[in-house]
C-alpha positions in Angstrom: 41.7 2.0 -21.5 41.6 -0.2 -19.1 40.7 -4.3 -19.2 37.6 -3.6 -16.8 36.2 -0.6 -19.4 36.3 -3.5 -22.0 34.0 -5.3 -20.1 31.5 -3.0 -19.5 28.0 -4.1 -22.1 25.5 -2.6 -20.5 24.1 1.5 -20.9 22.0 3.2 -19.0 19.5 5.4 -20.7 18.8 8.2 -17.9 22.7 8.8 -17.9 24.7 6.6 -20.3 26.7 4.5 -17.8 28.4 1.9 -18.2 28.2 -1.2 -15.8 28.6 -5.1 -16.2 25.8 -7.2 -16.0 22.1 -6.5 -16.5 21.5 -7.1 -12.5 23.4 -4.0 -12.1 22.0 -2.2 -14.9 18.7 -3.0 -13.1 19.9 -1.7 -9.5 21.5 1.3 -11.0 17.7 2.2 -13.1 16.2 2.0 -9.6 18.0 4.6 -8.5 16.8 6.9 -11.3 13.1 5.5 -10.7 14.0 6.7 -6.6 15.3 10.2 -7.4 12.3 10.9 -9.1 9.7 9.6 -6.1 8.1 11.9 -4.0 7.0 9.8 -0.4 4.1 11.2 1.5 3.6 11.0 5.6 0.7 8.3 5.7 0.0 9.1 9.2 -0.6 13.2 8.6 -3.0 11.7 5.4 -5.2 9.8 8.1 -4.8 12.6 10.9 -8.0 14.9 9.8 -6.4 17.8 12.0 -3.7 17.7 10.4 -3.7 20.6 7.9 -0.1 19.9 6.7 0.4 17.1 4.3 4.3 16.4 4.3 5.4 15.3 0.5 9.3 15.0 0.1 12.4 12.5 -0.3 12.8 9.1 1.6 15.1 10.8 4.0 13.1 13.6 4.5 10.2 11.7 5.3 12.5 9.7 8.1 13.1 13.3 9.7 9.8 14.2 9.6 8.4 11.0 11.1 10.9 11.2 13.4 9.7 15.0 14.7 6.1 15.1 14.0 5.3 11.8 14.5 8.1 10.8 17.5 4.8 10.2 20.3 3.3 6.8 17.6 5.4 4.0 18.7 3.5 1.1 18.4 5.5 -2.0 19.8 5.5 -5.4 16.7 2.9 -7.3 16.9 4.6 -9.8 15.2 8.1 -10.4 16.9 7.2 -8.0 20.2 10.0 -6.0 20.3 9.7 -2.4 21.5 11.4 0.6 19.3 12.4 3.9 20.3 11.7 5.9 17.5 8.9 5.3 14.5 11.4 5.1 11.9 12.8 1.7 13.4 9.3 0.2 14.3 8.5 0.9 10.3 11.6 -0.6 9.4 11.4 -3.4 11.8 7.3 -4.3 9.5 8.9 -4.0 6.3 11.3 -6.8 7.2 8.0 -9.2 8.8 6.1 -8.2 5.8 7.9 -6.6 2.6 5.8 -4.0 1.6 7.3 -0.4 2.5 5.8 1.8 4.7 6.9 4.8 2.9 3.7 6.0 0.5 5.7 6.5 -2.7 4.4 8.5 -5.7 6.5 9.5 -8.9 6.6 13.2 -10.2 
C-alpha cells in the first residue's frame, strides 16, 4: 500500500471512494448530486410556440442552446461586451451575477 492510500479518511457513500479532506469529499458528492440533474431549456419553457420542451444533461443543453436557440444573443448589460454564441453570453451572467442560467431539476 502505498503512503498516500494511508492518508486517505474520507468515503464517499454513492461509490465508496476514498479522498483526503472533507473539501474534496464535498466536490467529489457534487458530482453525484450533477449526474443525477436533469437541466431544462428556459427559453423553449417561455416560447408558447414551442411544442418541444428540451430536458437533458448540462452539455446537452449547451448543444441545444447553441442550435435552437443560436439567433438570442443578447449583448451584457452589465460589462457590454457582445458574444457570438448564447452559451457564452449565459456564461459571461453567471460570472456578473452567480446564479446559473441552466434550469436544473433532480430525477
Amino acid at each position: 500500500m502505498h503512503s498516500s492510500e494511508k492518508r486517505k479518511t474520507y468515503f464517499c457513500t454513492s461509490c465508496n471512494q476514498a479522498v483526503r479532506t472533507q473539501i474534496e469529499l464535498d466536490a467529489h458528492t457534487r458530482r453525484h448530486a450533477n449526474q443525477e440533474a436533469v437541466f431544462t431549456c428556459s427559453l423553449c419553457l417561455e416560447n408558447k410556440a414551442e411544442n418541444r420542451r428540451f430536458r437533458g444533461s448540462r452539455l446537452d443543453l449547451r448543444k441545444h442552446l447553441e442550435k435552437q436557440h443560436k439567433s438570442i444573443i443578447p449583448n451584457c448589460n452589465i460589462c457590454k461586451k457582445r458574444f457570438k454564441t448564447l452559451v457564452r453570453y449565459l456564461d459571461d451572467q453567471f460570472r456578473h451575477v452567480g446564479v446559473s442560467p441552466y434550469v436544473r431539476s433532480m430525477k
